[in-house]
C-alpha positions in Angstrom: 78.2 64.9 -1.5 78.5 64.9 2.1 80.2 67.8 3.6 82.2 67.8 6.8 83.9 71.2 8.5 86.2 69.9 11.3 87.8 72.6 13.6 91.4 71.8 14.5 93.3 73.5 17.2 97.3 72.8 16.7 100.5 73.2 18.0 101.0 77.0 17.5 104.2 76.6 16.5 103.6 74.3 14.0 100.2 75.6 12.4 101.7 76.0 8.8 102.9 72.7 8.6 99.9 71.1 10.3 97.6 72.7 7.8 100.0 71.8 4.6 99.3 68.2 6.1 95.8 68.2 6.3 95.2 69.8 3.4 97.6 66.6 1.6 94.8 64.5 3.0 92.8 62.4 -0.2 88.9 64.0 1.2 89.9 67.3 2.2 88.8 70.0 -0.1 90.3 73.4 1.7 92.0 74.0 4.7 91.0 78.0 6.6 94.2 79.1 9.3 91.2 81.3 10.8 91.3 83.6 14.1 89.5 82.9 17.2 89.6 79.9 19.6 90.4 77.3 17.3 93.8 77.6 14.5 92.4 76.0 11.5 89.0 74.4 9.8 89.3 72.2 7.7 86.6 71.4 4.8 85.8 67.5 4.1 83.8 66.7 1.3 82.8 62.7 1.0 80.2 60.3 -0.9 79.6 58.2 2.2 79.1 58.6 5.8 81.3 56.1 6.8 84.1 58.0 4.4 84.3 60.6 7.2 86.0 58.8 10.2 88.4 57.1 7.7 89.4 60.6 7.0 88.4 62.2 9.7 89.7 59.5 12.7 92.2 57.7 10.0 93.8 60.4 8.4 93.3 63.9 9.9 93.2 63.5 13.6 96.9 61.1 13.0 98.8 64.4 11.4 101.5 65.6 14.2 100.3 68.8 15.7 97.2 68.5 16.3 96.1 68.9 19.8 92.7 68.6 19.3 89.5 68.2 16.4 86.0 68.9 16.6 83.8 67.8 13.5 80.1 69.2 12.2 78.4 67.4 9.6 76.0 69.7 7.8 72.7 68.5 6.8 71.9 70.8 4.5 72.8 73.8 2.3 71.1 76.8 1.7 73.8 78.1 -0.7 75.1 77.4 -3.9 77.6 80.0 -4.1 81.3 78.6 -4.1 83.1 78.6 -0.5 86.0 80.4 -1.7 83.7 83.5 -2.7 82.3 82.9 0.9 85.5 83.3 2.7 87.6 86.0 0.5 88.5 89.1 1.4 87.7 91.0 -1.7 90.9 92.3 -2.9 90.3 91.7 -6.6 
């Protein structure tokens, strides 16, 4: 599986709707509205390489809203735990 974390920075007034889209998007595993210089990151998980610009380019970057995308492949993991566990906030 080939992972892909592509930061998005959107229209702020239409960050909801812009992530709701994305997140719609067959490829796209979990979608983060996150604080700091960019709105949202978006998680893409793949078998292929060349899966990632047809969602990526194809798919993600075409959703109104978006001003603008930067994408990371990783390489590697160090970590098995689950993502959500990674990013909760521990209120169980």
């Amino acid at each position: 599986m080939i992972t892909a974390i592509v930061f998005v920075n959107a229209d702020v007034a239409r960050i909801p709707e812009v992530a709701e889209a994305i997140a719609a998007v067959p490829g796209v595993s979990e979608v983060y509205s996150v604080t700091g210089q960019i709105d949202l990151i978006a998680m893409v998980r793949v078998r292929e390489h060349d899966e990632i610009s047809s969602v990526v380019a194809d798919k993600v970057n075409k959703v109104p809203g978006i001003v603008s995308t930067e994408t990371h492949i990783a390489y590697r993991t160090f970590s098995r735990h689950d993502l959500e566990s990674a990013f909760s906030l521990g209120l169980d």
